[in-house]
TILO-16740 format. One record per residue: residue in three letters; x negated, y negated, z of N, C-alpha, C in turn. Coordinates in Angstrom, 3 decimals. Each point is the difference from the previous one (the first is absolute). Layout:
N
<site 'ALA' <X Y Z> <X Y Z> <X Y Z>>,
...
//
This chain:
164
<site 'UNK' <-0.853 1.178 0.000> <0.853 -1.178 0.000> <-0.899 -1.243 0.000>>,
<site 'UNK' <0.320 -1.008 -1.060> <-0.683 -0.995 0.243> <0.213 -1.364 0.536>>,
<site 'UNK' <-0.681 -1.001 0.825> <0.198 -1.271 0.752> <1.389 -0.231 -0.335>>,
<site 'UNK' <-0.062 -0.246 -1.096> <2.098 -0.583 -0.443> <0.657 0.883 0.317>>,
<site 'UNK' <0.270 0.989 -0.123> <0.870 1.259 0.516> <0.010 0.079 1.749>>,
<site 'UNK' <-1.385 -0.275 0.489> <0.211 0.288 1.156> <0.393 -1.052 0.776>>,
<site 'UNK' <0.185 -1.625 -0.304> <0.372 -1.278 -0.095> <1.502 -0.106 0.427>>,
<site 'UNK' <0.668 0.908 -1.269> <1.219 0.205 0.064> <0.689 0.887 0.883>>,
<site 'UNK' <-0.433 0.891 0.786> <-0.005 0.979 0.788> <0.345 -0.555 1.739>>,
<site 'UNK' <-1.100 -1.159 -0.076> <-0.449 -0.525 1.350> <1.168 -1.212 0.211>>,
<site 'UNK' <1.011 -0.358 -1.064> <0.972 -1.183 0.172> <0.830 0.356 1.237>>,
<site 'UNK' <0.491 1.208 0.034> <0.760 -0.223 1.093> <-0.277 -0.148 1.558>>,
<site 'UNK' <-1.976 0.443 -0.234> <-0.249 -0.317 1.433> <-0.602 -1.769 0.360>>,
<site 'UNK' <-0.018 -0.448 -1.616> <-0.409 -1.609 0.037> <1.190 -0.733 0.540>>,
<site 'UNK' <1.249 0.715 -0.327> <1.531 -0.529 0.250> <-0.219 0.015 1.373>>,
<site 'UNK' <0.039 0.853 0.614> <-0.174 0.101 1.520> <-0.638 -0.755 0.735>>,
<site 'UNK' <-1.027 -0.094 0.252> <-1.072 -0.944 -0.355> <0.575 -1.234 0.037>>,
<site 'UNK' <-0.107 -0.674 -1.278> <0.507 -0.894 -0.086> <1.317 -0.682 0.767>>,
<site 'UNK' <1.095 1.024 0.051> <1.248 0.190 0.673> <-0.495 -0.675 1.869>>,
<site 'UNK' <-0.614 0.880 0.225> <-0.615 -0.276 1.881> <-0.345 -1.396 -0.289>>,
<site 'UNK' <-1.208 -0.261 -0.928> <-0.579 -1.521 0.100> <0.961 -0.902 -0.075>>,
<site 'UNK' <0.579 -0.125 -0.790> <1.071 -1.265 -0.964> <1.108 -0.271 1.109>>,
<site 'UNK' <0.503 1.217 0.261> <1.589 -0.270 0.900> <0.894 0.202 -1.153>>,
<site 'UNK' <0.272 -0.197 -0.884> <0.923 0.387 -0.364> <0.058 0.048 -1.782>>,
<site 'UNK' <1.003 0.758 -0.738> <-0.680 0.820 -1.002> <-0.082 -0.495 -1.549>>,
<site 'UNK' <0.405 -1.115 0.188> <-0.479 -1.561 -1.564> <-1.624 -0.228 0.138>>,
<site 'UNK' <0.024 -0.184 1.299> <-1.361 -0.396 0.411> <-1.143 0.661 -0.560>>,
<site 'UNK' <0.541 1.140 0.697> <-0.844 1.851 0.072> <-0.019 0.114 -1.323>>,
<site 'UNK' <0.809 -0.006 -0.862> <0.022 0.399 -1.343> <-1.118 -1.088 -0.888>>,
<site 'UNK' <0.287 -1.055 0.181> <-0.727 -1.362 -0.676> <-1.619 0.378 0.497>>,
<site 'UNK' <-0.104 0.712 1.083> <-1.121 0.071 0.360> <-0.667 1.497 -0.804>>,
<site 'UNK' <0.693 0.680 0.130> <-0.271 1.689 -0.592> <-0.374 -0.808 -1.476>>,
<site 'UNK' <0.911 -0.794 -0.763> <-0.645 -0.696 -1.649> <-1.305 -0.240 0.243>>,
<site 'UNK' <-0.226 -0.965 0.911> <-1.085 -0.732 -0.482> <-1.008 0.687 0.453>>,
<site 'UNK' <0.064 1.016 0.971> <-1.126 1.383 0.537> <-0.414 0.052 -0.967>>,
<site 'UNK' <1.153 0.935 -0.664> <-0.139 1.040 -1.425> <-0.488 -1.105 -1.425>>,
<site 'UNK' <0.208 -1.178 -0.307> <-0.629 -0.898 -0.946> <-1.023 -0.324 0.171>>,
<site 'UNK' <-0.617 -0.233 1.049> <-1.340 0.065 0.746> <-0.738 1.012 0.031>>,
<site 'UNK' <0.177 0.875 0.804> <-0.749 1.515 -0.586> <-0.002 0.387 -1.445>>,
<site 'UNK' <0.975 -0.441 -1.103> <-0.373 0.870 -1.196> <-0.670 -0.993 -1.136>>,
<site 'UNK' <-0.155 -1.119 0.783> <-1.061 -1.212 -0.897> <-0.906 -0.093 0.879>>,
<site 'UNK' <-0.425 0.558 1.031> <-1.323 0.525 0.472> <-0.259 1.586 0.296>>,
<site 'UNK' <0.330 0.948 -0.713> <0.086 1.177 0.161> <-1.570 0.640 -0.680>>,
<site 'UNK' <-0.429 -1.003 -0.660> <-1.207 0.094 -0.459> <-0.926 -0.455 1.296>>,
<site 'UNK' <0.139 -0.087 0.934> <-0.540 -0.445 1.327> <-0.254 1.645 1.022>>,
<site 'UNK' <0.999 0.396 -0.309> <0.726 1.475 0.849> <-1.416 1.133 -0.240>>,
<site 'UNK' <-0.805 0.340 1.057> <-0.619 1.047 -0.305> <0.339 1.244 -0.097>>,
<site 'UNK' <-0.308 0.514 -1.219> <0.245 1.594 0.111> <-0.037 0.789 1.021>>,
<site 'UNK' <0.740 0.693 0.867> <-0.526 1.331 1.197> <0.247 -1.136 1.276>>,
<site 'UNK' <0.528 -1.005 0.198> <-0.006 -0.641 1.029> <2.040 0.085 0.121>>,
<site 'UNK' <0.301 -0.204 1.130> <1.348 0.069 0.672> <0.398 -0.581 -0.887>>,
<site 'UNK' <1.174 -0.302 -1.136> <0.993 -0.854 -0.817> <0.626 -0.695 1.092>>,
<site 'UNK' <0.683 0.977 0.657> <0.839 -0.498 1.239> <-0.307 -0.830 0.643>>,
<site 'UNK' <-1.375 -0.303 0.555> <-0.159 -0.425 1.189> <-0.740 -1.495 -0.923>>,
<site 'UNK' <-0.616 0.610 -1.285> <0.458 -1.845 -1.097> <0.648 -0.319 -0.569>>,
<site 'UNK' <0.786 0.424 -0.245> <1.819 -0.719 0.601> <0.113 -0.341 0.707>>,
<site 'UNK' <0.121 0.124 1.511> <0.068 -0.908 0.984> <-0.396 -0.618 0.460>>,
<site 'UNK' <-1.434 -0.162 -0.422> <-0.829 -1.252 -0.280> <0.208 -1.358 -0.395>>,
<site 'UNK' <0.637 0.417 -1.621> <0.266 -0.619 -0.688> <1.282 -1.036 0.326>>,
<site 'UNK' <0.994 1.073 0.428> <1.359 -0.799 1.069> <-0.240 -0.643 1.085>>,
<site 'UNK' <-1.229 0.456 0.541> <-0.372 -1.144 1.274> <0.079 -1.075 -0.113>>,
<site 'UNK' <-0.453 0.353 -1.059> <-1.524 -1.550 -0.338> <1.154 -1.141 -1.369>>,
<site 'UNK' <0.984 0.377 -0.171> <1.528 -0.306 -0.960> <0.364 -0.756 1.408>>,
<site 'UNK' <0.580 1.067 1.070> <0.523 -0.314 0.893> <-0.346 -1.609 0.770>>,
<site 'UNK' <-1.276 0.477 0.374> <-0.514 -1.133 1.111> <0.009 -1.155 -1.144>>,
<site 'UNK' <-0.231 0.037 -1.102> <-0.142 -1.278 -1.038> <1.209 -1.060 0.205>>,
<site 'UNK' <1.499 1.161 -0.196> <0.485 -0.619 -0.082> <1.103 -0.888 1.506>>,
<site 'UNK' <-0.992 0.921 0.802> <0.797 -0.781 1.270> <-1.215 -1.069 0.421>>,
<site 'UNK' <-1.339 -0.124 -0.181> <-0.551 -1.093 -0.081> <0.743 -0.972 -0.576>>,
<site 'UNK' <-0.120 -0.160 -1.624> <0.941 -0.818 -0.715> <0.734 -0.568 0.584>>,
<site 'UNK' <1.113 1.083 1.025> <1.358 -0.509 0.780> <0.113 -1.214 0.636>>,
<site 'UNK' <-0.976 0.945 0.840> <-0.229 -0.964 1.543> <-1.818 -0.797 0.070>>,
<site 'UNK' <0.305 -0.431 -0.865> <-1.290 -0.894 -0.254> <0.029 -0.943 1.012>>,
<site 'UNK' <0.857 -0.599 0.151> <0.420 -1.451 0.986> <0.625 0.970 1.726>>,
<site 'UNK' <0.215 1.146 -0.166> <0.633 0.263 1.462> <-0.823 0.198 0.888>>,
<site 'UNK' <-0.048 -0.798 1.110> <-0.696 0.153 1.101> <-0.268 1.450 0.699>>,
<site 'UNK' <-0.694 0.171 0.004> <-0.069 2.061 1.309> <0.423 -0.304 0.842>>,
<site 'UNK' <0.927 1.453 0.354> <0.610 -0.018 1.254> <-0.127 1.232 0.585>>,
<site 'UNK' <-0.958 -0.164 0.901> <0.097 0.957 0.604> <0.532 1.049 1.018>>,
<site 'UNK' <0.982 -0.985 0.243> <1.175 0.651 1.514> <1.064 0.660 -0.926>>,
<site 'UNK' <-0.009 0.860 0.216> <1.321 1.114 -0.755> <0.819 0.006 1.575>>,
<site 'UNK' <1.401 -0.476 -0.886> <0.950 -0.063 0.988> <0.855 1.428 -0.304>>,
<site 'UNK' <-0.030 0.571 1.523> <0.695 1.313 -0.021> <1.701 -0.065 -0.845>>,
<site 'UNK' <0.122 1.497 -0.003> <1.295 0.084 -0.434> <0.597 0.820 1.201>>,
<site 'UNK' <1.442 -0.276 -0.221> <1.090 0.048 1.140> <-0.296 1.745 0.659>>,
<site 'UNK' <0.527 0.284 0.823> <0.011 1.162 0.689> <0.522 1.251 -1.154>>,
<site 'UNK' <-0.638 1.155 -0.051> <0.484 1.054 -0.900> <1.445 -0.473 0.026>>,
<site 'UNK' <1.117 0.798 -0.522> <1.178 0.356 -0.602> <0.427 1.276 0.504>>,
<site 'UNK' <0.870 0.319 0.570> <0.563 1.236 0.170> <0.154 0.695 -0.793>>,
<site 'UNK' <0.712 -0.873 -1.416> <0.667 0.971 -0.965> <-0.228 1.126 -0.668>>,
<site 'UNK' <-1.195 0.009 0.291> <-0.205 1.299 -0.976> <-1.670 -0.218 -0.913>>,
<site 'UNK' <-0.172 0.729 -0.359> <-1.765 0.250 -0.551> <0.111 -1.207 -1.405>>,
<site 'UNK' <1.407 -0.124 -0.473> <-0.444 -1.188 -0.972> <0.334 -0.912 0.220>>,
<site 'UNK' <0.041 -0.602 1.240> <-0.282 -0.998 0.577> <-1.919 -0.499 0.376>>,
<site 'UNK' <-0.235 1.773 0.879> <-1.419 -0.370 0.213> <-1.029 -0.296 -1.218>>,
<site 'UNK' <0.599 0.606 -1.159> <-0.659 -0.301 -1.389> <-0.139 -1.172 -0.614>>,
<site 'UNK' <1.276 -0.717 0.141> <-0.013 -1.640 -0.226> <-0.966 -0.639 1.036>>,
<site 'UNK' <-0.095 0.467 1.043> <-0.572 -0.744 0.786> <-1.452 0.305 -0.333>>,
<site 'UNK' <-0.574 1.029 -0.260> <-1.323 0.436 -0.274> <-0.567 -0.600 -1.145>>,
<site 'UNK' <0.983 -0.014 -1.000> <-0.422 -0.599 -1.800> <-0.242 -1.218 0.442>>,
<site 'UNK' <1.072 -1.067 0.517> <0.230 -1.525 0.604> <-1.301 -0.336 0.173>>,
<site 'UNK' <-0.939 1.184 1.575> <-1.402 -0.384 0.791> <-0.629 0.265 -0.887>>,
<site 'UNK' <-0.376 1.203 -0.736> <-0.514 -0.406 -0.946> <-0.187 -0.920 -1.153>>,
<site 'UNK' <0.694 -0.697 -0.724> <0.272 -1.002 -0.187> <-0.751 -1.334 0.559>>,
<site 'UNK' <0.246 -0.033 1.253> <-0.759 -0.929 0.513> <-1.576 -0.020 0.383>>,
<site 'UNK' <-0.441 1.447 -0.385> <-1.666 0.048 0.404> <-0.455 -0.990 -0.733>>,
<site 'UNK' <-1.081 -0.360 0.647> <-0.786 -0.635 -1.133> <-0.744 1.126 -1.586>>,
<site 'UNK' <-0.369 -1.153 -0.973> <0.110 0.970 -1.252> <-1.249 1.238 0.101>>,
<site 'UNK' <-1.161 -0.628 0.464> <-0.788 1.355 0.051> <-0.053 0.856 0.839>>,
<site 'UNK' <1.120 -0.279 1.286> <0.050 0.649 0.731> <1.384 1.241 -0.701>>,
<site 'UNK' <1.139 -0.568 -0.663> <0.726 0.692 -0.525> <-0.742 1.268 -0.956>>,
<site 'UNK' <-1.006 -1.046 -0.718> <-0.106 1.125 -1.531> <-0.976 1.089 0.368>>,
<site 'UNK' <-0.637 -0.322 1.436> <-1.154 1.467 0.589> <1.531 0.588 0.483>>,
<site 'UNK' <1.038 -0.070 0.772> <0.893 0.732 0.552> <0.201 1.154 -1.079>>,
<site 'UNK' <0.695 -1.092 -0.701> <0.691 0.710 -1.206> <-0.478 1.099 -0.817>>,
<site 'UNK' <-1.422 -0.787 0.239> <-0.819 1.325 -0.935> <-0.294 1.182 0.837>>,
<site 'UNK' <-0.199 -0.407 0.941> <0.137 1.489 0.885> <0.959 0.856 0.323>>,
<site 'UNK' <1.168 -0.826 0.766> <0.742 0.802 0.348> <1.322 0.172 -1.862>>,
<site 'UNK' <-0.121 -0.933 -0.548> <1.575 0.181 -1.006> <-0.937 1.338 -1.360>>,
<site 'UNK' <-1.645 -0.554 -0.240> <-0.114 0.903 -1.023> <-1.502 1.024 0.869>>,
<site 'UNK' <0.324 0.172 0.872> <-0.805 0.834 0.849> <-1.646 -0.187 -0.877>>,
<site 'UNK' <-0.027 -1.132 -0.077> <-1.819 0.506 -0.560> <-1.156 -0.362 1.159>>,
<site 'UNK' <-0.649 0.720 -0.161> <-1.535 0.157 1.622> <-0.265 -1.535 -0.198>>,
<site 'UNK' <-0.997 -0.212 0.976> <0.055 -1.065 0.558> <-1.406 -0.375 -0.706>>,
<site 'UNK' <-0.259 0.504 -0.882> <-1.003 -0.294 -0.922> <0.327 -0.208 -1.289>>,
<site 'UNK' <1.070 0.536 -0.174> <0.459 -0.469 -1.473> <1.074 -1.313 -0.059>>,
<site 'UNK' <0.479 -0.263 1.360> <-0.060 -1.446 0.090> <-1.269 -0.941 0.354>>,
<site 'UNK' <-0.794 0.534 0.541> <-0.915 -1.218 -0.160> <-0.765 -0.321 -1.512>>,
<site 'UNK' <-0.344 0.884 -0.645> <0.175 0.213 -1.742> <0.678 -0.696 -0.788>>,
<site 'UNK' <1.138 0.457 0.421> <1.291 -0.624 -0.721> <0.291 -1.413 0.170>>,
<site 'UNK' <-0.072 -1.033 1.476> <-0.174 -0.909 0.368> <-1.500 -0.844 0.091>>,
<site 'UNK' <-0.889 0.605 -0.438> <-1.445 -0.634 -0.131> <-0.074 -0.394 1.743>>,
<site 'UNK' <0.069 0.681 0.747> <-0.340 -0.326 1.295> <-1.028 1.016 0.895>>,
<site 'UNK' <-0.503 -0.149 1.285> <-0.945 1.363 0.509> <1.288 0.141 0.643>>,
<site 'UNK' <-0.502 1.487 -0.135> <1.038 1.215 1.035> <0.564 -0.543 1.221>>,
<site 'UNK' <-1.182 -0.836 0.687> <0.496 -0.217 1.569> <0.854 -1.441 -0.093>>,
<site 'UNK' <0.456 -0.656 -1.196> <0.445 -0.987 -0.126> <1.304 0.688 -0.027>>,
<site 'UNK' <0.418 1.247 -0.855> <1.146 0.383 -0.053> <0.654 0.333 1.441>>,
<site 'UNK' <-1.121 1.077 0.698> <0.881 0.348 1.418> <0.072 -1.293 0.663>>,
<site 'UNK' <-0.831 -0.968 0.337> <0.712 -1.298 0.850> <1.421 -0.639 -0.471>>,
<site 'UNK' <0.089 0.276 -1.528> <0.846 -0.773 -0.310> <0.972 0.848 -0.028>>,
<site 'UNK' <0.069 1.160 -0.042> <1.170 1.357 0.084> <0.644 -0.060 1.532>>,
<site 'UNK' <-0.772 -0.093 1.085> <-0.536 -0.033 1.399> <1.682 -1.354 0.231>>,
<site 'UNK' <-0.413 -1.040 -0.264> <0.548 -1.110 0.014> <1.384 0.141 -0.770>>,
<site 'UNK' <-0.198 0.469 -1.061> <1.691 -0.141 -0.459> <0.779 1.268 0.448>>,
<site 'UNK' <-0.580 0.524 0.722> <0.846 1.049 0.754> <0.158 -0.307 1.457>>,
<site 'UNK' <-0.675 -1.088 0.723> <0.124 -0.602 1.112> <1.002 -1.087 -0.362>>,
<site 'UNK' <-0.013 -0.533 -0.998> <1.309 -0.863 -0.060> <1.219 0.300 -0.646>>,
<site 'UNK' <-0.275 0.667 -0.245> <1.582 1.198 -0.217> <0.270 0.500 1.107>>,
<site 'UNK' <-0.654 0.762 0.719> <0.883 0.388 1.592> <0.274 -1.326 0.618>>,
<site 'UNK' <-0.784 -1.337 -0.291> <0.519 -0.915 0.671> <1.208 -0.467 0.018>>,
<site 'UNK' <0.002 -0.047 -1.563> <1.281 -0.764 -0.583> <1.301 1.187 -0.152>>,
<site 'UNK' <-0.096 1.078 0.182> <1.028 1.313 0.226> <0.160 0.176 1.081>>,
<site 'UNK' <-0.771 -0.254 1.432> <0.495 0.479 1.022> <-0.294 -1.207 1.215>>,
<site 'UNK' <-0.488 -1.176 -0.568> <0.099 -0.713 0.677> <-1.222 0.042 0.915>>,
<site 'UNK' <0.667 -1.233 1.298> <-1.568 -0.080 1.079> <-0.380 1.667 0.646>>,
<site 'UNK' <0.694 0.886 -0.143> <-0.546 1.456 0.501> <-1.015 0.652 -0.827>>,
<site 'UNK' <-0.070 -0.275 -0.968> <-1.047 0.321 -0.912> <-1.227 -0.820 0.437>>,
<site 'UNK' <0.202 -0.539 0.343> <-1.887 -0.960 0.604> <-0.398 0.002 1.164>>,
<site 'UNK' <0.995 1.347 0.654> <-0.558 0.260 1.541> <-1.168 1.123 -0.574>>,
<site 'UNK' <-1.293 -0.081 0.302> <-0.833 1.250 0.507> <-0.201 1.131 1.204>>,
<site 'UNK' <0.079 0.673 -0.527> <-0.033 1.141 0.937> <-1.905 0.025 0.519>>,
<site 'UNK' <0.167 -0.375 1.058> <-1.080 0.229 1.002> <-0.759 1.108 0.682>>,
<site 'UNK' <-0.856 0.562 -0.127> <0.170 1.384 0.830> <-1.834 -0.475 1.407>>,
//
């Protein structure tokens, strides 16, 4: 099978992907284009015998962060993430809205190491690869958006430590 064939193969996990980053699926999609227009007018870039996959998601990173630079060119950082309300009784798709929502609110490189770990299970080396970062940049930053997800899911009980 060759690069284009296997290009086409990998869309539905760029959808995904994309889908977690964006929030929602105009976005995700507009973004999966310009991945895929990007990778196949630099596909002459793509080394033979190296992960496709994991340059692909390279490639969407680096789409990604462009275009939320662009965004928020003028927006000040903020760094206080204001919690969200107490779980929901209702039922598990409730806790799901609430989980997509916090996610949502990570910050972006803290989202796109999550994502890449836990939504397309790849080692923690093929995100740092994939993200041009060292390994130990990924676990701090994996470390952290999973500390502020129990924050923002379960509230001030999540930032008690257990002492021994």
């Amino acid at each position: 099978m060759n690069e284009a064939e296997h290009l086409v193969e990998l869309i539905p996990r760029l959808r995904r992907y994309a889908r977690a980053l964006a929030g929602d699926r105009a976005t995700a999609d507009d973004l999966v284009q310009d991945t895929l227009e990007r990778a196949w007018s630099k596909l002459h870039l793509y080394r033979r015998g190296t992960d496709l996959r994991a340059w692909l998601f390279t490639v969407m990173h680096n789409v990604h962060v462009n275009r939320v630079r662009s965004a928020r060119a003028t927006d000040p950082l903020d760094d206080e993430m204001p919690e969200l309300a107490s779980r929901a009784s209702q039922g598990d798709a409730l806790v799901l809205r609430d989980l997509d929502r916090s996610i949502a609110r990570l910050p972006d490189e803290q989202r796109a190491v999550l994502l890449l770990v836990a939504l397309e299970e790849m080692s923690y080396e093929e995100v740092a690869r994939s993200l041009g970062i060292p390994i130990g940049t990924v676990m701090s930053r994996l470390s952290r958006a999973r500390d502020k997800l129990r924050a923002m899911m379960f509230g001030a009980a999540a930032k008690l430590k257990v002492v021994k």
